[in-house]
N, C-alpha and C positions, 0 to 999 in steps of 0.2 A: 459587426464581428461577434460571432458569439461563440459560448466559452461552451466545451465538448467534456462531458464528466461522465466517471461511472463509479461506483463505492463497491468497496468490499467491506461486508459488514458481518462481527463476532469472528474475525479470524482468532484463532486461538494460541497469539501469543501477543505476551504483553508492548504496550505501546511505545516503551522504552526503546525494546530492542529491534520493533520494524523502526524505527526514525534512524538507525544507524544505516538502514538501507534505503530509505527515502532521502534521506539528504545527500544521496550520493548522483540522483537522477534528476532533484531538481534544478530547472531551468535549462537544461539542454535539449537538442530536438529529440523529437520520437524516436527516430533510426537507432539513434546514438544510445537513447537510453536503454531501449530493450536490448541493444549489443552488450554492453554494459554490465546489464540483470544477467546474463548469461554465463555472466565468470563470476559473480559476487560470490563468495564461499560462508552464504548464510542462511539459515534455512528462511526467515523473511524473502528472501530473494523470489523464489518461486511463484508463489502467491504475486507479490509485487508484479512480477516480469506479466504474470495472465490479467491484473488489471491493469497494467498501461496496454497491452495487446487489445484489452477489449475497449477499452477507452479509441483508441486509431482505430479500429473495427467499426465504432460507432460512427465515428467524423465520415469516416467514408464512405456508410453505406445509408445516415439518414440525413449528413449535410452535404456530400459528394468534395469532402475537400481531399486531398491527395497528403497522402501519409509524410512527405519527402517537406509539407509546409506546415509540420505541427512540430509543437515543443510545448514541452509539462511547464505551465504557468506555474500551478500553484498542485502542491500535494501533499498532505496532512496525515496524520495517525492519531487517533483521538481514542484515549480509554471508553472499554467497551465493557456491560457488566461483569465483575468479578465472582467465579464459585466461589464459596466457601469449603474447603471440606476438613475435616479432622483428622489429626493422629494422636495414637494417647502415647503419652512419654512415658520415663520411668517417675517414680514414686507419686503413681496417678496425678501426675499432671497433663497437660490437654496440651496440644501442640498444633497451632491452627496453618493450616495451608491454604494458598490463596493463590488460585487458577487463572490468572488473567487473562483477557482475551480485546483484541482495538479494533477501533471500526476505520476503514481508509477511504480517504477520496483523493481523486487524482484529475485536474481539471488540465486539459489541453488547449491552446489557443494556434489560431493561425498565425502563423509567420507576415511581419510586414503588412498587405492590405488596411 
């Protein structure tokens, strides 16, 4: 049995806040989840929903397994590097902003066999 992945890498929001919508699809099947990703009211959501699409995408068309016997094993949100950028405050002080961005993988396994 082998495990069907695909990453999304530097999306540009921090890791904290895609995990609030990955935890929400792990361990259920594929069907289920991207039904799921559909109604999430997050902006994670989007992103998320087109890499478990491309993840089933993959199983099917370079392992021939059928979309209806996959479910999200395992999927993770792992910090991706951080901008730095500045703003200057009042009485010249420096106010630093920090851009995050996380890299994701989403691994699918077949059901049962």
């Amino acid at each position: 049995m082998t495990d069907i992945q695909a990453h999304l890498r530097f999306l540009p929001q921090s890791a904290q806040k895609v995990r609030l919508v990955i935890d929400i699809v792990r361990g259920k099947n594929a069907n289920e989840a991207l039904e799921t990703l559909k109604f999430v009211n997050k902006r994670a959501a989007e992103p998320i929903y087109k890499l478990v699409a491309s993840a089933v995408a993959n199983a099917e068309e370079n392992f021939g397994v059928s979309r209806d016997d996959l479910f999200v094993a395992a999927i993770t949100a792992d910090e991706a590097p951080t901008r730095k950028w500045r703003r200057f405050g009042a009485r010249g002080r420096f106010k630093p902003l920090f851009r995050r961005s996380s890299h994701v993988t989403v691994v699918l396994r077949e059901r049962g066999a």
